[in-house]
Biotite code that builds the C-alpha atoms (Angstrom):
import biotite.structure as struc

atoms = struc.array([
    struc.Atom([1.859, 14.282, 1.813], chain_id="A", res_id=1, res_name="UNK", atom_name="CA", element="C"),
    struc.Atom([-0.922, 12.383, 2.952], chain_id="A", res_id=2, res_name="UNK", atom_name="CA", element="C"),
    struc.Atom([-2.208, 9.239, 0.987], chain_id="A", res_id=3, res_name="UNK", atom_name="CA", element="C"),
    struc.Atom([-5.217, 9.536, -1.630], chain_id="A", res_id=4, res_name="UNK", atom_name="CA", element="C"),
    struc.Atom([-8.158, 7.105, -0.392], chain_id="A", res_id=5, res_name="UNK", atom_name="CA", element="C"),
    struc.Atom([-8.557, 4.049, -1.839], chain_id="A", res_id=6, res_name="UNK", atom_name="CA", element="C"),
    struc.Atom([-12.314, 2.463, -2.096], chain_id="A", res_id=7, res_name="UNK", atom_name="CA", element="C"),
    struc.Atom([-12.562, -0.930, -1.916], chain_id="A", res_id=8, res_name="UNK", atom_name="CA", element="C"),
    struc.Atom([-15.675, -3.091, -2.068], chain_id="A", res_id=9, res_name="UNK", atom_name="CA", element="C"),
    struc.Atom([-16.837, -3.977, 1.519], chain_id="A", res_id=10, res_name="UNK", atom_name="CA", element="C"),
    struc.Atom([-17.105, -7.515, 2.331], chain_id="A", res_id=11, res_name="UNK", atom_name="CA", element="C"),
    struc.Atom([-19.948, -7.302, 4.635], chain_id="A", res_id=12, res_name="UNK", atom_name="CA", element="C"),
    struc.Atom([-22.233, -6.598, 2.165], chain_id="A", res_id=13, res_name="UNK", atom_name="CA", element="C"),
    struc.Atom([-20.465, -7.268, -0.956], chain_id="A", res_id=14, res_name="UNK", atom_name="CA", element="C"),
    struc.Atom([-20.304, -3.866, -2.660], chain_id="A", res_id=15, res_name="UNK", atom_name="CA", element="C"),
    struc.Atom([-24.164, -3.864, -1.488], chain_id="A", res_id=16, res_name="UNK", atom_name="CA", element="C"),
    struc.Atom([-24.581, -1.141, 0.785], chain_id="A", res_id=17, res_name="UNK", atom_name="CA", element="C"),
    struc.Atom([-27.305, -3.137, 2.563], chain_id="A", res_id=18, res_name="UNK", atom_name="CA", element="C"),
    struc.Atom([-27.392, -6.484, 4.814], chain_id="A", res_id=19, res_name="UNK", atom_name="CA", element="C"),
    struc.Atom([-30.969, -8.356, 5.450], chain_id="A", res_id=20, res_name="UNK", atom_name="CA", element="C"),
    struc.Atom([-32.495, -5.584, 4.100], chain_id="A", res_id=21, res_name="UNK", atom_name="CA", element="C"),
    struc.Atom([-31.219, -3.180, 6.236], chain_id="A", res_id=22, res_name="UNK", atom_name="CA", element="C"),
    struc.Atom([-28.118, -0.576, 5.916], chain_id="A", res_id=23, res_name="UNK", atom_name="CA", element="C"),
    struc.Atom([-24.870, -1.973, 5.875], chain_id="A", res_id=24, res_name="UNK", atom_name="CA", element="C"),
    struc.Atom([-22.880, -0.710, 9.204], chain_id="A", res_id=25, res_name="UNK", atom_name="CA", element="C"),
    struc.Atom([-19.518, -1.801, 8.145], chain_id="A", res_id=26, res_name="UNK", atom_name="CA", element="C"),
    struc.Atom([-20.011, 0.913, 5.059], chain_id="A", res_id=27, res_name="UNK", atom_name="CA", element="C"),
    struc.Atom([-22.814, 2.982, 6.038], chain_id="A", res_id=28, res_name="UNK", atom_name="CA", element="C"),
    struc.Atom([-24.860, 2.174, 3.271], chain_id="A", res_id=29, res_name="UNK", atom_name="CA", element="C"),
    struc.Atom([-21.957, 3.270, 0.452], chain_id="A", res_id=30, res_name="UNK", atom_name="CA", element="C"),
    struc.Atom([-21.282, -0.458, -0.756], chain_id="A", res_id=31, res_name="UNK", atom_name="CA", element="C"),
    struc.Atom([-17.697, 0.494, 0.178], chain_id="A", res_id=32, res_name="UNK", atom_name="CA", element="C"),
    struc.Atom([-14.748, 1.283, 3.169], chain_id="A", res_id=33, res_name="UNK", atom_name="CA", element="C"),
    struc.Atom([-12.040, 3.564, 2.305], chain_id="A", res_id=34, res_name="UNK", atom_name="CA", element="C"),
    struc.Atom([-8.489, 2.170, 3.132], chain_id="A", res_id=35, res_name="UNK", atom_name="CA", element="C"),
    struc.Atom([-5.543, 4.980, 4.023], chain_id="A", res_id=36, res_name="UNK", atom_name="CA", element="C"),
    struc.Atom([-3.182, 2.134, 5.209], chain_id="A", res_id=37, res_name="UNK", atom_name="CA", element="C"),
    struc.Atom([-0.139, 2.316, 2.781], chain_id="A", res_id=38, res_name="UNK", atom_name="CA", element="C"),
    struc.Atom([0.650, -0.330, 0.584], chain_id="A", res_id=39, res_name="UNK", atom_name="CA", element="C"),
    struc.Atom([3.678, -2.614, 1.325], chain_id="A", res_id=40, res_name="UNK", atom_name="CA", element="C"),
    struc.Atom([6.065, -3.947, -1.252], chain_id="A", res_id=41, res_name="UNK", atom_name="CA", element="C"),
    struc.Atom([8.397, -6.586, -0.016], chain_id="A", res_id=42, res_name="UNK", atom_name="CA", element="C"),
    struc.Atom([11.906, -6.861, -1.254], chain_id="A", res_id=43, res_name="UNK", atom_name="CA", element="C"),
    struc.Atom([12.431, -9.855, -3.399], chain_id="A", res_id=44, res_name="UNK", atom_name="CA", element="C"),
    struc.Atom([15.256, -12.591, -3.045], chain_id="A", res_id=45, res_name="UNK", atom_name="CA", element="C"),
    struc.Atom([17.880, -12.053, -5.086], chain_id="A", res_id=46, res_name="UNK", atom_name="CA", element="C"),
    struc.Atom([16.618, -13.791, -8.531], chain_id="A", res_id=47, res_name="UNK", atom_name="CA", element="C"),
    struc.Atom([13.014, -13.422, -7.990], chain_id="A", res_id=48, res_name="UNK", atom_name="CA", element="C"),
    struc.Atom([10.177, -11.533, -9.136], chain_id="A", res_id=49, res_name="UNK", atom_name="CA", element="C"),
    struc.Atom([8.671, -8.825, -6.767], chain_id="A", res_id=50, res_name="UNK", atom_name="CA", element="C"),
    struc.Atom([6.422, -9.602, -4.908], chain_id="A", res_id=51, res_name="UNK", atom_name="CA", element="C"),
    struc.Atom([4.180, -5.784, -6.432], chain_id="A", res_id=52, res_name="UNK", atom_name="CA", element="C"),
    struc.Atom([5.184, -5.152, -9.814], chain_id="A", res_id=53, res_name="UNK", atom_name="CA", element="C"),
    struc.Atom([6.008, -1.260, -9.677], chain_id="A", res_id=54, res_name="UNK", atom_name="CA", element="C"),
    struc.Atom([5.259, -0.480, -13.290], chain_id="A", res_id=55, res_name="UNK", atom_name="CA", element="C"),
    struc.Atom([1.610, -1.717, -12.608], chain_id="A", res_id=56, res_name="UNK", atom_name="CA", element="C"),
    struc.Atom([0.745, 0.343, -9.622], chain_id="A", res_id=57, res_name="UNK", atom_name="CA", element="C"),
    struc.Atom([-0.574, 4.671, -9.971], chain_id="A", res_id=58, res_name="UNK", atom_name="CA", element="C"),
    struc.Atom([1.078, 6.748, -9.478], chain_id="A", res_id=59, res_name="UNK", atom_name="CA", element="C"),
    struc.Atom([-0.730, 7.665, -5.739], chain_id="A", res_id=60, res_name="UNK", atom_name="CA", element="C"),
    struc.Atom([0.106, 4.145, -4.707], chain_id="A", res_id=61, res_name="UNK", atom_name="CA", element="C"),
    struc.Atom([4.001, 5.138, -5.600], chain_id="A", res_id=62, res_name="UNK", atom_name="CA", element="C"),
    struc.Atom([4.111, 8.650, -4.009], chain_id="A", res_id=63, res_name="UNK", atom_name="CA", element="C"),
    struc.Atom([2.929, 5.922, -0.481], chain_id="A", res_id=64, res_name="UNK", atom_name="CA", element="C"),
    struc.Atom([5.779, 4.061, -1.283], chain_id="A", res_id=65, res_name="UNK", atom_name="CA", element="C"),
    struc.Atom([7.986, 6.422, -1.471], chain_id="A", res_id=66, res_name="UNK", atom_name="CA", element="C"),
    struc.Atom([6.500, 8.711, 1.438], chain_id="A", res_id=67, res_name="UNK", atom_name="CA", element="C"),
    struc.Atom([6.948, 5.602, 4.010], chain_id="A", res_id=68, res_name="UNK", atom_name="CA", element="C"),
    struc.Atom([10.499, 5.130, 2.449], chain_id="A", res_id=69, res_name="UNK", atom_name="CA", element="C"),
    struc.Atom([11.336, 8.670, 3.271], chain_id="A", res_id=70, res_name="UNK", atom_name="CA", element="C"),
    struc.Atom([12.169, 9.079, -1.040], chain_id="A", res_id=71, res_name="UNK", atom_name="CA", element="C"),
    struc.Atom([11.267, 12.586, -2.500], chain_id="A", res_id=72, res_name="UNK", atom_name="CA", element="C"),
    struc.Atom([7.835, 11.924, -3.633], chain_id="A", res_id=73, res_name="UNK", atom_name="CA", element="C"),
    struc.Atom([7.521, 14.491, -6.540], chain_id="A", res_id=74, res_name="UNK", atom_name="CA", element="C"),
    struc.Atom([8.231, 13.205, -10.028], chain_id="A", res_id=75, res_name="UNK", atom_name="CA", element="C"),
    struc.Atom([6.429, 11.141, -12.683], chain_id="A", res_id=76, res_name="UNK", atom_name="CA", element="C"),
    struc.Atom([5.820, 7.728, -12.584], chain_id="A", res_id=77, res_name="UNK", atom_name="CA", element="C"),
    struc.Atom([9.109, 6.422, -14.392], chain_id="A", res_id=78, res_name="UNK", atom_name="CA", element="C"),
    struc.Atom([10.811, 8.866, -11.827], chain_id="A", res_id=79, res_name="UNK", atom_name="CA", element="C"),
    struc.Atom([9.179, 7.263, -8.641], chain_id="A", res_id=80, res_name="UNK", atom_name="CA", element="C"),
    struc.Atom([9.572, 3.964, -9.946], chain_id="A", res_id=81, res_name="UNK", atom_name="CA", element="C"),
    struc.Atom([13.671, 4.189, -10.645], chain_id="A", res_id=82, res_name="UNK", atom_name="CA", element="C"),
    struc.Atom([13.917, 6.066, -6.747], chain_id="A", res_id=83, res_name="UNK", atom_name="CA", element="C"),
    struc.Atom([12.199, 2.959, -5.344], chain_id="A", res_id=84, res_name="UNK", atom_name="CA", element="C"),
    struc.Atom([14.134, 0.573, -6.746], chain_id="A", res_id=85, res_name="UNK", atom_name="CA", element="C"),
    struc.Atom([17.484, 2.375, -6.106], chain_id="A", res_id=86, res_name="UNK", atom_name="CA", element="C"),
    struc.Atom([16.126, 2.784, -2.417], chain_id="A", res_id=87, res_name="UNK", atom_name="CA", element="C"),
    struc.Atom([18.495, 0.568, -0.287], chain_id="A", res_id=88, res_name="UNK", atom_name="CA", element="C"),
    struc.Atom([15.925, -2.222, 1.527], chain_id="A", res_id=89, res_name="UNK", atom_name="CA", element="C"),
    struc.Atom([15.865, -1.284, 5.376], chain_id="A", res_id=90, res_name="UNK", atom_name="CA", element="C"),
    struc.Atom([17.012, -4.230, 7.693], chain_id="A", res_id=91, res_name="UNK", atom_name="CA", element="C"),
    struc.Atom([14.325, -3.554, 10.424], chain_id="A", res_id=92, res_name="UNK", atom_name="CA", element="C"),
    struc.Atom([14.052, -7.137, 11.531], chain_id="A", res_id=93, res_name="UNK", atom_name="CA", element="C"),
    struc.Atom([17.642, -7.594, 12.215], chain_id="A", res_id=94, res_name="UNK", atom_name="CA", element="C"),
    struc.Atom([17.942, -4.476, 14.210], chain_id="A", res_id=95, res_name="UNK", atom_name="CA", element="C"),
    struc.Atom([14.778, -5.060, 16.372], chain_id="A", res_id=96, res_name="UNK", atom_name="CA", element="C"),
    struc.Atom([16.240, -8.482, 17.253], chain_id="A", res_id=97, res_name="UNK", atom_name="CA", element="C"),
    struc.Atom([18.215, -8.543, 20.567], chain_id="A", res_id=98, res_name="UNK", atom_name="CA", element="C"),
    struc.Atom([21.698, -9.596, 20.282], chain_id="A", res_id=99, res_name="UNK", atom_name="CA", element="C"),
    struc.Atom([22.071, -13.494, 22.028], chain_id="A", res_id=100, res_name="UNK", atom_name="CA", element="C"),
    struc.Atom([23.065, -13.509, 25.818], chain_id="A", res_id=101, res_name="UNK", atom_name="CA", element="C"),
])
């Protein structure tokens, strides 16, 4: 399932669409960029607050999350939201780290 775009403002022309009175290149004139990147959510310490709070995010921005967790991504909200945080948190940095010689 591919991620829904997300428009955000551009910050060349601040949500403009025009620079010097000219069109804006970074946004072709629209006043905004469309970002496809997914959204990351970091694992908290144990005892602190997330660093995203799930409950506030749509429900697009959840199906991401759990697409690039490999989770089901079908469900409502509540449903994404209790798969997410019963995902177990991947250890990718101490894998990629070479073992001392």
């Amino acid at each position: 399932m591919a991620a829904d775009p997300i428009y955000v403002p551009c910050e060349v022309c601040g949500n403009r669409g025009m620079v010097a009175g000219a069109r804006c290149e970074a946004c072709n004139g629209q006043g905004h960029v469309i970002q496809t990147a997914p959204v990351a959510v970091e694992a908290p310490e144990s005892g602190e607050e997330p660093a995203v709070k799930l409950d506030k995010l749509k429900l697009a921005d959840l199906q991401t999350i759990a697409e690039t967790a490999g989770l089901d991504t079908s469900g409502t909200r509540a449903d994404l939201i209790e798969r997410i945080q019963a995902a177990p948190v991947p250890e990718a940095e101490a894998a990629a780290e070479p073992p001392p010689a």
